[in-house]
C-alpha positions as a printed NumPy array, in Angstrom:
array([[ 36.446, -14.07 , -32.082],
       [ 33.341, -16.018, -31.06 ],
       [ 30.899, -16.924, -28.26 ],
       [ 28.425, -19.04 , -27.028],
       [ 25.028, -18.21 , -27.639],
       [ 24.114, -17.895, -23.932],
       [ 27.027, -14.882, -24.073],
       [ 25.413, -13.765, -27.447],
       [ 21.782, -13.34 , -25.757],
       [ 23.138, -11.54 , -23.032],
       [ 24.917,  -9.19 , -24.701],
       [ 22.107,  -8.556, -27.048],
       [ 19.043,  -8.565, -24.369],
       [ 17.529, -11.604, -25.563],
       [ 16.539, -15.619, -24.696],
       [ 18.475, -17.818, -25.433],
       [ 16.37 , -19.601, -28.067],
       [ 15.653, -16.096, -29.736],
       [ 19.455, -16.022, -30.087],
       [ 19.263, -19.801, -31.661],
       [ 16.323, -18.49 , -34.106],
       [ 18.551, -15.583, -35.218],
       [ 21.28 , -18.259, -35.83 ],
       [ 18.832, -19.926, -38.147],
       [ 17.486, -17.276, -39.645],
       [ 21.253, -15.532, -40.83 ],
       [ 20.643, -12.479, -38.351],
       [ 23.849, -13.971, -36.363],
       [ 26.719, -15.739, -38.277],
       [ 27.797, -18.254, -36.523],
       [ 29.098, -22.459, -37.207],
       [ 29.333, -25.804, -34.97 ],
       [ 31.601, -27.317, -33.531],
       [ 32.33 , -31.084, -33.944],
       [ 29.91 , -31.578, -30.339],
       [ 27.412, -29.751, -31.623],
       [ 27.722, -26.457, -30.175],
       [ 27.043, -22.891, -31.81 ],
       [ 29.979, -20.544, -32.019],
       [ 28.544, -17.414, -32.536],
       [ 31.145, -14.342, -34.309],
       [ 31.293, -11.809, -32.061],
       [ 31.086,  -9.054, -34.664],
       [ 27.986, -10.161, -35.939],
       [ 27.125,  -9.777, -32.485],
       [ 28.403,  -6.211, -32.047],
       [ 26.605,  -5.294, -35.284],
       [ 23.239,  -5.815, -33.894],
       [ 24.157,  -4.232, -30.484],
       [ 25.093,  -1.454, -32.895],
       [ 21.854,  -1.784, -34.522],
       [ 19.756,  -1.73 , -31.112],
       [ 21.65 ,   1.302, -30.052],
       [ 21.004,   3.354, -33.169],
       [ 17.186,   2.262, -32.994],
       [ 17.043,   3.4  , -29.203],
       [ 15.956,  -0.024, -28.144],
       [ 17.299,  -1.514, -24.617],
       [ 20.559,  -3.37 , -24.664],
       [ 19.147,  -5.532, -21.782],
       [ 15.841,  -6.509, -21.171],
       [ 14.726,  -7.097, -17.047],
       [ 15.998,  -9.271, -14.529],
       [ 14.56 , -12.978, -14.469],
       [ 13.545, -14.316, -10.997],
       [ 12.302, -18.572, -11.192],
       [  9.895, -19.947,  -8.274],
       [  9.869, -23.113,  -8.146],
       [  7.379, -24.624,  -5.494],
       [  5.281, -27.447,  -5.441],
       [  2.217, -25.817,  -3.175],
       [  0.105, -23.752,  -6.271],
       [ -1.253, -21.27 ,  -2.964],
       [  2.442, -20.541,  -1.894],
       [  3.622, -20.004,  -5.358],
       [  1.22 , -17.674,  -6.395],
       [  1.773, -15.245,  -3.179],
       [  4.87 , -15.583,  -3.535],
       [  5.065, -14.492,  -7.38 ],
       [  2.353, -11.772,  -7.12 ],
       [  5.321, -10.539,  -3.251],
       [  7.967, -10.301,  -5.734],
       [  5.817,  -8.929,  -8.53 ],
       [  5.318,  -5.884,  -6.204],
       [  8.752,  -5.6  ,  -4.808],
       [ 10.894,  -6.252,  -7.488],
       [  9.357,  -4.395, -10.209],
       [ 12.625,  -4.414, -12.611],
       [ 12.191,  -8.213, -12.495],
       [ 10.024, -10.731, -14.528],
       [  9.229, -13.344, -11.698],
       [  7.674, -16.773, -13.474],
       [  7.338, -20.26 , -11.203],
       [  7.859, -23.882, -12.066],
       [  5.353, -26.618,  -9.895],
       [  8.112, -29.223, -10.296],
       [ 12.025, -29.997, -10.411],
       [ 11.395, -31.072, -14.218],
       [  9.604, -27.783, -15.141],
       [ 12.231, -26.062, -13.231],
       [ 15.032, -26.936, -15.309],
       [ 13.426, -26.317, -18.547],
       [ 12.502, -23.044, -17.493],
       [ 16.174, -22.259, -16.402],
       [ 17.312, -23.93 , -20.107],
       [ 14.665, -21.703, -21.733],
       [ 14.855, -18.039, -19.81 ],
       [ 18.709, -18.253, -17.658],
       [ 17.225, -16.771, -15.136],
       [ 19.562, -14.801, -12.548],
       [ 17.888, -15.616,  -9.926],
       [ 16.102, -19.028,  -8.85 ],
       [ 14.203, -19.413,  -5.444],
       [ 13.465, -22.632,  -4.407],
       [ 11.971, -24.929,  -1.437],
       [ 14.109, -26.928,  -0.297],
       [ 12.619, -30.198,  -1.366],
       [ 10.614, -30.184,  -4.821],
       [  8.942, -33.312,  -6.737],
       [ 10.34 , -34.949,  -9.929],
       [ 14.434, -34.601,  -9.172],
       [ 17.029, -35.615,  -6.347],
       [ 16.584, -32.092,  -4.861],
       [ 20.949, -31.934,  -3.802],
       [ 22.181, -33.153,  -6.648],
       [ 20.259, -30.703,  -8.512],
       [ 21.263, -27.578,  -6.648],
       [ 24.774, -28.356,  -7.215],
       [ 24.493, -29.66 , -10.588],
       [ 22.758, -25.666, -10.819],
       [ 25.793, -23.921,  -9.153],
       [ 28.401, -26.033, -10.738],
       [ 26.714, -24.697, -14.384],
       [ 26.217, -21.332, -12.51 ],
       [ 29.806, -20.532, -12.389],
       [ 29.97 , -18.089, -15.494],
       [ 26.803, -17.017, -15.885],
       [ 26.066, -15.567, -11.732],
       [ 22.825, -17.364, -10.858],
       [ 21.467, -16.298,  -7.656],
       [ 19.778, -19.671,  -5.443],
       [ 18.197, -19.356,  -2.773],
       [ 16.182, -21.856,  -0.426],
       [ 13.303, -21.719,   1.722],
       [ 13.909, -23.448,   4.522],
       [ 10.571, -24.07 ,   7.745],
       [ 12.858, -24.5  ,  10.579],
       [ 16.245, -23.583,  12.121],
       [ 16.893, -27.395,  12.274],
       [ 16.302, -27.755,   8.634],
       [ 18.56 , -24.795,   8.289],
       [ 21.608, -26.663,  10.371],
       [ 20.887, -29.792,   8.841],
       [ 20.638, -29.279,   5.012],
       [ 23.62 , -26.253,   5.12 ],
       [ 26.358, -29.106,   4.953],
       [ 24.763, -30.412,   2.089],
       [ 24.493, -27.264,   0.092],
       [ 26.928, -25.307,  -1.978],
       [ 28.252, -22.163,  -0.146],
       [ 26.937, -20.147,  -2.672],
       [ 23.619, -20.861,  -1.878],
       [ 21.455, -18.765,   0.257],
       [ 18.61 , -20.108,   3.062],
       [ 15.823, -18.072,   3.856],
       [ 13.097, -19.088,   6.556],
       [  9.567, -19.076,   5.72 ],
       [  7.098, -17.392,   6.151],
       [  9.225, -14.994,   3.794],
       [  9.722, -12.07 ,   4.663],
       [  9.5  ,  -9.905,   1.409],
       [ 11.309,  -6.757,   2.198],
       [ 14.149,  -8.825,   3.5  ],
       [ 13.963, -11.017,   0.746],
       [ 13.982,  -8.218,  -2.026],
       [ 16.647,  -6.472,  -0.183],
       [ 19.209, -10.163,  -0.468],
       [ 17.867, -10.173,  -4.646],
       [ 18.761,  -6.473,  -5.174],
       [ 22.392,  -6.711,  -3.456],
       [ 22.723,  -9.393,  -5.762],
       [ 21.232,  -8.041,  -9.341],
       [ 23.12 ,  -4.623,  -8.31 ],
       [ 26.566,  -6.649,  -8.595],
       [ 25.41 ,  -8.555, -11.078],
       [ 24.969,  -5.745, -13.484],
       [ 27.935,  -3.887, -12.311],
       [ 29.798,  -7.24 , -13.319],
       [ 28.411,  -7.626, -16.311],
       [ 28.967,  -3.735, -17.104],
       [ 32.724,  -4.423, -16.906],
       [ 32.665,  -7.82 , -19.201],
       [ 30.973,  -5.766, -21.813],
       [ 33.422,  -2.985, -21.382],
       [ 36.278,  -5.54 , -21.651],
       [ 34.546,  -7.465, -24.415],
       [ 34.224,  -4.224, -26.286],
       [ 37.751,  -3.395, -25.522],
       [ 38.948,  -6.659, -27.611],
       [ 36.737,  -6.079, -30.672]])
C-alpha cells in the first residue's frame, strides 16, 4: 500500500517538505509515478510512527492557523488574538494572495483566515480553487467581511463551506468557530488512522 506524501506528513507529525527530505534522504521508501508524483509505502511509514512512539515523541505536532491580510497593523493583532486564544495552534500570516499560497503549499495549514479581498490573486477564484483542493485534507476558511452588505453580497459567490466573520473580530467568538472545527478535525483524523492502521 502507498500514500501521498501530504498523508505521509500527517500521519507522521511533520511538513510536508520534511516528508519530501526524508524521501530523499532513504528515511521513507517511496517511487514516482509517470506525472511526477511521490508514492510513499505505507509501511515505511508505520515504521517511523513505530519509531516516534517507542522514543515518546508526539505523533502530531500543533494545529496550523494562516492570516493572510494585506494591512501589517491588522495582521499583527490579529496573530498576537489568536496567539493568546488558541494556544494549541501555530498562527503565521501571509501580506499577499501569492505568499498565501506558498505558505499553504509549504505548512497545509487547517485553518486559513482571510479578508475578503487580498492583493496579487483573483480573490474568488482562489477561495474555491482552496476548497476544491480542501476536500481531503479538512481546511477550515474563513473570511472577514466589514459590513452586512458585503456579507449578502459576496455569500453567493463563495463556497458553502466557507465561513464569514464581521470585523472588528471578535476573538472569543472567533476561537470558539476554530476549536469546533480542530475538535472534529482530530476526531476525524483519529478514525482514518484507526482505519489506516486497521489495513496494515
Amino acid at each position: 500500500m502507498t500514500c501521498s506524501t501530504r498523508d505521509a506528513s500527517r500521519l507522521l507529525g511533520i511538513s510536508v517538505r520534511t516528508a519530501q527530505l526524508w524521501v530523499e534522504e532513504g528515511r521513507l521508501q517511496a517511487w514516482k509515478t509517470p506525472g511526477g508524483h511521490r508514492r510513499i509505502l505505507v509501511e515505511s511509514v508505520d515504521r517511523l510512527v513505530n519509531e516516534q512512539r517507542r522514543a515518546g515523541l508526539p505523533k502530531s505536532m500543533p494545529f496550523g492557523v494562516l492570516v493572510l491580510r494585506d494591512d501589517p497593523l491588522e495582521r499583527a493583532e490579529l496573530q498576537a488574538l489568536l496567539g493568546n486564544v488558541l494556544p494549541d495552534c501555530v498562527v503565521s500570516t501571509a501580506a499577499n494572495g501569492f505568499e498565501g499560497l506558498i505558505r499553504i503549499g509549504e505548512t497545509a495549514p487547517e485553518v486559513l483566515i482571510t479578508d475578503l479581498c487580498v492583493k496579487g490573486l483573483d480573490f474568488f477564484p482562489m477561495v474555491h480553487a482552496l476548497v476544491g483542493n480542501a476536500r481531503n485534507r479538512a481546511m477550515l476558511i474563513v473570511v472577514l467581511v466589514e459590513s452586512e452588505a458585503d456579507r449578502a453580497g459576496v455569500r453567493m459567490h463563495l463556497p458553502d463551506e466557507v465561513v464569514l466573520v464581521g470585523t472588528p473580530v471578535d476573538g472569543a467568538e472567533l476561537a470558539a468557530l476554530v476549536r469546533a472545527f480542530l475538535s472534529n478535525w482530530r476526531r476525524q483524523k483519529e478514525k482514518r488512522d484507526h482505519q489506516l492502521e486497521k489495513t496494515c
